[in-house]
ZALUMMI-329460 format. One line per 4 residues: number of its first residue (from 1); their letters; for each residue x, y, z of N, C-alpha, C, O. Coordinates in pm, whole numbers, padded with zeros to 5 digits. Layout:
NUM) A) X/Y/Z/X/Y/Z/X/Y/Z/X/Y/Z | ...
// end
This chain:
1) XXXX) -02180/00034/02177/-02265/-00001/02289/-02409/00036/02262/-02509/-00030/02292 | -02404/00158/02197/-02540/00172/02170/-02664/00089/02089/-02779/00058/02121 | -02586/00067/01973/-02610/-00081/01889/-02668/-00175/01940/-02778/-00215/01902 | -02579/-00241/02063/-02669/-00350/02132/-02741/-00314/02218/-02815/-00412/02235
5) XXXX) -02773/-00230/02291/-02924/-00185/02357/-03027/-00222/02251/-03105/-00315/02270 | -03027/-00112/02087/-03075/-00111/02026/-03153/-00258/02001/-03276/-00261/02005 | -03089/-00359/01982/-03080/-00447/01914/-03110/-00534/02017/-03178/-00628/01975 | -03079/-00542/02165/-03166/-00566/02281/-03301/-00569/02258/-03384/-00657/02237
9) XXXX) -03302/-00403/02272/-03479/-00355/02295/-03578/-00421/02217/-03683/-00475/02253 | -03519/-00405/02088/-03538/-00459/01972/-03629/-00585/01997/-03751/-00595/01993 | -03516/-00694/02028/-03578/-00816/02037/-03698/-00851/02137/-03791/-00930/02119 | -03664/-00760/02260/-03752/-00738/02364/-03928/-00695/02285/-04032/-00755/02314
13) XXXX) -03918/-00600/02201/-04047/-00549/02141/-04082/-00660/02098/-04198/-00695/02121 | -04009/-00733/02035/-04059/-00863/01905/-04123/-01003/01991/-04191/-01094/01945 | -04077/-00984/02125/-04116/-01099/02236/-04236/-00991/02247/-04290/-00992/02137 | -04257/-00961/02275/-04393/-00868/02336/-04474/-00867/02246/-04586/-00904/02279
17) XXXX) -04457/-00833/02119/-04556/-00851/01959/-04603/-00972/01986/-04722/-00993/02011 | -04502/-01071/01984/-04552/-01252/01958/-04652/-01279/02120/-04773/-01296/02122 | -04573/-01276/02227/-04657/-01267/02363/-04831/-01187/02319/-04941/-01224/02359 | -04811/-01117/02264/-04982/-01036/02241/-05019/-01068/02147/-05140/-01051/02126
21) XXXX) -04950/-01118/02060/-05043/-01173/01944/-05083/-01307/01960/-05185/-01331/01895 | -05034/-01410/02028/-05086/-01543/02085/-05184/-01509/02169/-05292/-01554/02129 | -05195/-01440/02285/-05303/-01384/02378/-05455/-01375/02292/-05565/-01430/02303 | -05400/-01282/02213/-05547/-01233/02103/-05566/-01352/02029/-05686/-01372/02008
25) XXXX) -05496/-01434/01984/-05515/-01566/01883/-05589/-01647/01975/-05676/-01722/01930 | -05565/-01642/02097/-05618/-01804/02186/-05715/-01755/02290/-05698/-01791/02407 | -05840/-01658/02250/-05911/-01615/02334/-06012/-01696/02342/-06078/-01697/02446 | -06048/-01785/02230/-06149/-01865/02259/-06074/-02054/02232/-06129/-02157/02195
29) XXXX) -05925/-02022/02274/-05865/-02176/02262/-05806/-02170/02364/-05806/-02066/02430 | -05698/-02351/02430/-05754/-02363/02519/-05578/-02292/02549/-05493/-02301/02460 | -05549/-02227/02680/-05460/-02146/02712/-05384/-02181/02822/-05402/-02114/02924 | -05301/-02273/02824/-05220/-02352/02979/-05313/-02459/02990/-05352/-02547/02913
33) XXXX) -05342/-02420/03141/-05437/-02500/03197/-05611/-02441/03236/-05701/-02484/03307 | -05592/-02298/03129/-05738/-02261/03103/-05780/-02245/03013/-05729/-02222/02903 | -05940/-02261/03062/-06023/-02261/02913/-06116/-02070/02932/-06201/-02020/03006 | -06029/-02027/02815/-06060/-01841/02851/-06232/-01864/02803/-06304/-01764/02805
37) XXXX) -06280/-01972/02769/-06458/-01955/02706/-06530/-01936/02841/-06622/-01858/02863 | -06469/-02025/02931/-06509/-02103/03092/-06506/-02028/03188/-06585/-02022/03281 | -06367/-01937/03159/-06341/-01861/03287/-06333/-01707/03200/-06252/-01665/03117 | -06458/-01646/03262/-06479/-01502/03180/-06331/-01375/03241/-06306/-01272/03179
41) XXXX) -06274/-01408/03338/-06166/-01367/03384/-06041/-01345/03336/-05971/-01246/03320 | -06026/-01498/03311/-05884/-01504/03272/-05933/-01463/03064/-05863/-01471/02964 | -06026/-01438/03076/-06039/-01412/02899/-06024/-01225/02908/-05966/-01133/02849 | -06086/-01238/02982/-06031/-01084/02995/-05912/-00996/03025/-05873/-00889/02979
45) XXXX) -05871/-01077/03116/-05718/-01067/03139/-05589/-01074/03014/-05478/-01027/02992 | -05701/-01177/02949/-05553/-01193/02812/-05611/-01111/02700/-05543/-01098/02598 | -05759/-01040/02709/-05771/-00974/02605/-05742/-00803/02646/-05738/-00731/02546 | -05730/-00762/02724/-05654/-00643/02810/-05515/-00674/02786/-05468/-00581/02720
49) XXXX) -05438/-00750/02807/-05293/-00757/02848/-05238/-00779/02677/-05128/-00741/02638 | -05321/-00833/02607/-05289/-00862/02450/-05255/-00678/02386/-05155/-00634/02329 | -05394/-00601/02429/-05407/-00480/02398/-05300/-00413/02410/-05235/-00359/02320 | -05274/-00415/02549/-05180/-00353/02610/-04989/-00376/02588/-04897/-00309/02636
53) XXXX) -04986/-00470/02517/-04841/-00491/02492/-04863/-00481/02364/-04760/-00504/02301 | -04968/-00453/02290/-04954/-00434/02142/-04978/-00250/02105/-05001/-00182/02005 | -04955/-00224/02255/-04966/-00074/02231/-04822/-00019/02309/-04783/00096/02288 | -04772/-00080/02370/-04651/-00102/02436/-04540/-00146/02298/-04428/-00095/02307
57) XXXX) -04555/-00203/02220/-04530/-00247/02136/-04454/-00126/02012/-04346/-00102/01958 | -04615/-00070/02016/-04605/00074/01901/-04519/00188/01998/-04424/00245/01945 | -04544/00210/02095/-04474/00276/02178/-04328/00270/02229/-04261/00362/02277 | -04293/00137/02208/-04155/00108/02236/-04116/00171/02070/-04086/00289/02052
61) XXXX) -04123/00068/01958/-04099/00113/01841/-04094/00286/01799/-04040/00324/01695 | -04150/00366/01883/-04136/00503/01808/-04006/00563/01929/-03917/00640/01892 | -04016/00513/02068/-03932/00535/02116/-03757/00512/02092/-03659/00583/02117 | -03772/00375/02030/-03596/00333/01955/-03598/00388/01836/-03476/00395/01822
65) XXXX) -03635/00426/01753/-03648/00530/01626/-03629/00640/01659/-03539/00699/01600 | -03718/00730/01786/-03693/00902/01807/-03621/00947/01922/-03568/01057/01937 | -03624/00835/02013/-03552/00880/02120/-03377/00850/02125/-03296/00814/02040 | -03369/00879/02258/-03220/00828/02342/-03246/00697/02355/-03355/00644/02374
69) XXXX) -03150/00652/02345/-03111/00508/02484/-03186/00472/02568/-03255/00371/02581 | -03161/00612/02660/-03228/00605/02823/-03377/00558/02800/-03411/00451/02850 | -03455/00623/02737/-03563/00594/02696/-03620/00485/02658/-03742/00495/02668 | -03580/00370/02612/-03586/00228/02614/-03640/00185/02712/-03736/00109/02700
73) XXXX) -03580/00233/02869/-03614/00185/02956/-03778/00226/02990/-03843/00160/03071 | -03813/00301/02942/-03957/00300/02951/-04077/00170/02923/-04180/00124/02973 | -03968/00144/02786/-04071/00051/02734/-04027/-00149/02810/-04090/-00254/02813 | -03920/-00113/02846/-03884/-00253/02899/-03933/-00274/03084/-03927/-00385/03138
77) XXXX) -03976/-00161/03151/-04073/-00152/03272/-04175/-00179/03196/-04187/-00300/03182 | -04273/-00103/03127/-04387/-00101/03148/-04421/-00274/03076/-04507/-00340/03134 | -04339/-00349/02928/-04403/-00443/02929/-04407/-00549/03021/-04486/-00642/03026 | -04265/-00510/03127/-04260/-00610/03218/-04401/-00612/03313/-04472/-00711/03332
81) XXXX) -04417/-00511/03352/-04531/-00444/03448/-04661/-00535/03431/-04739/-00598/03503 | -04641/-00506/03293/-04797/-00560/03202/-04805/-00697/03240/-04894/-00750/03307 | -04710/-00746/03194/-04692/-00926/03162/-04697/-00961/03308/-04779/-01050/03330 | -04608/-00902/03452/-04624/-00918/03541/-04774/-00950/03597/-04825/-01053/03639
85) XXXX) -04823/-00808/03578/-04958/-00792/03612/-05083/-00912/03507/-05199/-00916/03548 | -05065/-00959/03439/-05109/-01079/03379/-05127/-01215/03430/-05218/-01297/03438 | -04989/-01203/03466/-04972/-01328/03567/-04976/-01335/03705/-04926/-01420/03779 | -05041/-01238/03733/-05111/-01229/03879/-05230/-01202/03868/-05302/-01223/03965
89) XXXX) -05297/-01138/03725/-05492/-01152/03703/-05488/-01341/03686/-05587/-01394/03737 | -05417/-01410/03641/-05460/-01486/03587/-05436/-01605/03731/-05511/-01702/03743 | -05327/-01580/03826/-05284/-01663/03903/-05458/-01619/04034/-05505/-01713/04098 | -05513/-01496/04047/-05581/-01479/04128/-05734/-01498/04094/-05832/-01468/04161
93) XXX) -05721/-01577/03927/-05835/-01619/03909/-05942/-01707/03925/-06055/-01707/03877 | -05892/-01771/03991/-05996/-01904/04091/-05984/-01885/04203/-06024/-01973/04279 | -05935/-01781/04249/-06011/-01722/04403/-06163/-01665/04405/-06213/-01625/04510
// end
């Protein structure tokens, strides 16, 4: 059982790597239905939230290497949190 948490979390980090590394790749390309050059907001939003799951990222990774189990769950709130909170900078950005 432990294995597949592992191997869960795992994949979970590797969605979060690729999610922040597209963010940082497409800061000045065009992103959905925005243009991050146009809207100084939503460029900020994805260059914060890029940061932030690529540090979430390193942080999950030392956690499935040194920790427990339980501890996983740290890192699978907070990138949710992040990504959450992304898509509500970005949904409240043409207000």
């Amino acid at each position: 059982m432990n294995s597949v948490i592992t191997i869960a979390v795992a994949i979970f980090i590797l969605v979060l790597a690729i999610l922040a590394i597209y963010l940082l790749t497409h800061l000045h390309k065009a992103f959905l239905i925005f243009n991050p050059d146009a809207t100084p907001r939503v460029r900020s939003a994805m260059l914060v939230t890029g940061i932030l799951l690529l540090a979430t990222c390193l942080g999950g990774i030392l956690i499935l290497i040194l920790m427990p189990a339980k501890w996983n769950l740290i890192t699978l709130i907070l990138g949710s949190i992040i990504t959450a909170g992304f898509a509500m900078a970005i949904n409240f950005s043409n207000s």
